[in-house]
DOVO-539095 format. One line per 4 residues: number of its first residue (from 1); their letters; for each residue x, y, z of C-alpha. Coordinates in pm, whole numbers, plus 50000, padded with zeros to 5 digits. Example, Ala and Ser with C-alpha at 12.3 -4.5 7.8 and 13.67 -1.06 7.14 Angstrom:
2
1 = AS = 51230 49550 50780 ~ 51367 49894 50714;
***
This chain:
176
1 = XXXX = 50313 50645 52207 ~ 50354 50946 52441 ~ 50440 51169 52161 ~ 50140 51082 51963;
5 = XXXX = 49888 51168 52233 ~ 50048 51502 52308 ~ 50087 51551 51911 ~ 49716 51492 51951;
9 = XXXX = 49661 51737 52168 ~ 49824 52007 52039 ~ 49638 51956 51707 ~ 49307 51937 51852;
13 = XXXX = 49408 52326 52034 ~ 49542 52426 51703 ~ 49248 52346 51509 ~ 49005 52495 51751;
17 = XXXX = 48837 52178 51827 ~ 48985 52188 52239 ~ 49103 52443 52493 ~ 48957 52745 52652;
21 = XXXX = 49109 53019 52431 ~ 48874 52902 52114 ~ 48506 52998 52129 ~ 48430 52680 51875;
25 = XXXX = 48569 52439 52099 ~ 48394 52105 52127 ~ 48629 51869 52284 ~ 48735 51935 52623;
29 = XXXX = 49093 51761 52690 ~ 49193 51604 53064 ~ 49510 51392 53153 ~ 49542 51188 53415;
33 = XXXX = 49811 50956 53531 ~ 49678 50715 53702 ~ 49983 50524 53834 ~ 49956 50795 54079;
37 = XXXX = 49585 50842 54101 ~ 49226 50632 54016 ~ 49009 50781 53794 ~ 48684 50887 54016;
41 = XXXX = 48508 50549 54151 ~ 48193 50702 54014 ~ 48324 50694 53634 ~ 48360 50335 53654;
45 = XXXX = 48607 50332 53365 ~ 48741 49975 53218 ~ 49081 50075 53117 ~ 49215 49744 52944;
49 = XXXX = 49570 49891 52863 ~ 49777 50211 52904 ~ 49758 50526 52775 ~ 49409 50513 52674;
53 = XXXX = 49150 50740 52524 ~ 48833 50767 52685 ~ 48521 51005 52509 ~ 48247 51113 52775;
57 = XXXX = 48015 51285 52536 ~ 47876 51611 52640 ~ 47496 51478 52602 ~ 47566 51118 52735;
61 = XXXX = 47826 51090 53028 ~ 47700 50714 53103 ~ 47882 50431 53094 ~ 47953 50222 52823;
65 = XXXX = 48191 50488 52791 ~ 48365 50539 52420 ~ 48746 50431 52427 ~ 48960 50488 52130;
69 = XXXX = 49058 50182 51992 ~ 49332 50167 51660 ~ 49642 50277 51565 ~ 49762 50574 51803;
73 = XXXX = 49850 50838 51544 ~ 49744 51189 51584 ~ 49508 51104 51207 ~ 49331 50847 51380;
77 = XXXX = 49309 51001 51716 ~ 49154 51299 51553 ~ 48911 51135 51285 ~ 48741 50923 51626;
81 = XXXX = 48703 51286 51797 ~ 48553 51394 51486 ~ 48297 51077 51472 ~ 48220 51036 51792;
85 = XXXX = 48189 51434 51971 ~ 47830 51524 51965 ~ 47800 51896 52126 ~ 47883 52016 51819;
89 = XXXX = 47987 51883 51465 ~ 48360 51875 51426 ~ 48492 51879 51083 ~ 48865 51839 51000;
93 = XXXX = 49009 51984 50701 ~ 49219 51807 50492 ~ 49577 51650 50662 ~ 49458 51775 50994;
97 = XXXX = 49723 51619 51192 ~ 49979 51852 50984 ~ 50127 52176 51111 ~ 50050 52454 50812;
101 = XXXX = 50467 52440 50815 ~ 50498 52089 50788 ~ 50220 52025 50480 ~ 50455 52167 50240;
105 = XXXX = 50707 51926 50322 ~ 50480 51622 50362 ~ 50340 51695 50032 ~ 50720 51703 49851;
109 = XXXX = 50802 51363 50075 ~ 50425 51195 49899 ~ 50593 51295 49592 ~ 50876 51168 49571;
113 = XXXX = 50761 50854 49715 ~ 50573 50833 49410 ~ 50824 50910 49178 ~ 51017 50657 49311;
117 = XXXX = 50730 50414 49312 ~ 50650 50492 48966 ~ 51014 50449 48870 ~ 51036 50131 49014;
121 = XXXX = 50755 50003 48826 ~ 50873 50112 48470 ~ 51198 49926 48573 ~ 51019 49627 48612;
125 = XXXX = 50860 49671 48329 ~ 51127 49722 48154 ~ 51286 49367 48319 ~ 50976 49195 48214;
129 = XXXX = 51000 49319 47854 ~ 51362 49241 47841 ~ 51268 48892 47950 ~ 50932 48846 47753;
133 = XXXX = 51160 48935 47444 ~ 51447 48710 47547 ~ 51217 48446 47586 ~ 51065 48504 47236;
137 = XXXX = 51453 48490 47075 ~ 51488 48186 47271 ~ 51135 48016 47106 ~ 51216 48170 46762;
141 = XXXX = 51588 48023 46751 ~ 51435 47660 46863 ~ 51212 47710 46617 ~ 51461 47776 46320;
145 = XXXX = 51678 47446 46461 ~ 51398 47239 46442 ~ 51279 47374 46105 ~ 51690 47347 45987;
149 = XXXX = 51681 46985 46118 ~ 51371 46886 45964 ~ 51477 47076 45602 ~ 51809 46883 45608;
153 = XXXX = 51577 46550 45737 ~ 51366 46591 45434 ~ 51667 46715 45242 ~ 51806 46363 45292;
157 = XXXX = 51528 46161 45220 ~ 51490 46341 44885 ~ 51904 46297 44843 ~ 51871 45872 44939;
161 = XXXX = 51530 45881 44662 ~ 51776 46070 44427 ~ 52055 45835 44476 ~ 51750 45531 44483;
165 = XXXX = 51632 45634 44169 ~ 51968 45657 44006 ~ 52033 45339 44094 ~ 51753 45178 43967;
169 = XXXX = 51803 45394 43647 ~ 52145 45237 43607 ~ 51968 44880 43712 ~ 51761 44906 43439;
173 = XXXX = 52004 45054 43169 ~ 52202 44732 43275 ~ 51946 44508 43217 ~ 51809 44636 42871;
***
């Protein structure tokens, strides 16, 4: 998670948002490591787990403090700056935890992830079809059995009144 935080960092100095050299800066950024120190007494921080985040607004340095609480990507990290600092309004551009070097290549990796999701979908599409129509073959050819077995059925029964009715033709001719 160490690499996320500092990723953090850097992006907040890189966007302007932290650090002395920008004139916009909001956010003011301090580390400490506190298996070797405590936080002041004063500050009377609840720190639940390790690493945390802790906001002390520029307006309002009372407790309850603000803690960052989700998913420790540098995204996340920097959307709860951008909610919660009040000196001044913070607005992140679009994929602000992206280096200007590394959008390009994000965007070609969304891409193909994409492509490949949309490629895997017409494939199972395609499986479904194949086994929608399969199943309608399979219906159809029942179908034409049962019709073939009832046509030969009623074939026979009109054979057996045939042969009936020559035989009572002959019984009769017999009898006259």
């Amino acid at each position: 998670m160490a690499v996320y935080f500092k990723r953090f960092v850097e992006r907040l100095a890189a966007l302007g948002i932290s650090g002395t050299s920008s004139p916009s800066a909001s956010v003011t950024v301090a580390r400490m490591d506190v298996t070797n120190e405590s936080p002041p007494p004063r500050l009377h921080f609840a720190l639940k787990s390790l690493p945390a985040l802790v906001l002390l607004p520029a307006h309002d340095r009372q407790p309850p403090y603000r803690y960052f609480s989700g998913v420790a990507k540098v995204l996340e990290m920097l959307k709860w700056v951008e909610a919660e600092a009040t000196a001044k309004p913070i607005k992140l551009p679009p994929l602000a935890h992206l280096r200007e070097e590394d959008v390009g290549e994000y965007k070609r990796q969304v891409a193909e992830r994409e492509a490949a999701r949309s490629a895997a979908a017409r494939e199972n599409e395609a499986k479904e079809k194949a086994e929608a129509d399969r199943q309608a073959k399979a219906k159809k050819e029942r179908e034409a059995k049962e019709n073939k077995k009832e046509a030969n059925s009623a074939g026979d029964v009109a054979e057996a009144a045939l042969e009936q009715a020559k035989e009572n033709a002959a019984t009769k001719a017999k009898g006259t």
